[in-house]
N, C-alpha and C positions, 0 to 999 in steps of 0.2 A: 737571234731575233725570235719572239714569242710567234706563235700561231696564229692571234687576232692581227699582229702588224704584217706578217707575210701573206696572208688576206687581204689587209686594205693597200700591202703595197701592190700586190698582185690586180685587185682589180682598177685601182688607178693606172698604171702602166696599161692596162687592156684602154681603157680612155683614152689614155693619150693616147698611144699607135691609131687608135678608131679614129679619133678628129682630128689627126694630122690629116689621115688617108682621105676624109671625108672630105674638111676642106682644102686641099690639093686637086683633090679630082681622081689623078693619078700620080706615081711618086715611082722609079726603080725600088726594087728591093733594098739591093743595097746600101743605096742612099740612104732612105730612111732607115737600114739598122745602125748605120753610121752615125745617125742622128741619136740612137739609144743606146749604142754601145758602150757608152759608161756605166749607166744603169741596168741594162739589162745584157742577159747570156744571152747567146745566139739561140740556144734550146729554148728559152722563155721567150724569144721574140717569135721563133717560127713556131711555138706551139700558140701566140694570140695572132699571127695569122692565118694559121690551121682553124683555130674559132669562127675569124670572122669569114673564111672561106666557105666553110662547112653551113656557117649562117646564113649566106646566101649575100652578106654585105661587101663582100671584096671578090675580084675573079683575079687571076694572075695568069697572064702570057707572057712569055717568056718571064723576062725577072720584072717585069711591067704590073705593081698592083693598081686595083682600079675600081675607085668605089661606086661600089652596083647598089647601095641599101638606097635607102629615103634620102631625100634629098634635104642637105641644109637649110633650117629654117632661120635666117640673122637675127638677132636681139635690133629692138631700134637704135641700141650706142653702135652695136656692130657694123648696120649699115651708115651711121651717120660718117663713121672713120673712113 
């Protein structure tokens, strides 16, 4: 894989783990790496949790993440669903 696709796959993948977590609320750890473990290593998922830690957008107790950033703002299709 080239440099510019492991770039945009890289910050895709930081997206999705973000607004899983975000709209969830909270989510186990593990769970959700379960949910990415075909796409992604375990290293590249705790290093975009380490991100959004460090960001102030996720806290984690025990294996409990739990998203502390801004709060969801729905599109109007979103809430119409």
């Amino acid at each position: 894989m080239d440099r510019n696709k492991q770039v945009n796959f890289l910050l895709a993948s930081i997206q999705a783990v973000t607004l899983t977590i975000r709209r969830l609320g909270e989510v186990p750890g593990g769970h959700l790496y379960a949910q990415f473990m075909g796409v992604l290593d375990l290293q590249t998922y705790e290093r975009i949790i380490g991100i959004l830690k460090a960001g102030g957008h996720v806290s984690e107790r025990g294996h409990l993440l739990t998203w502390t950033g801004p709060a969801m703002v729905e599109s109007p299709v979103e809430q119409a669903a």
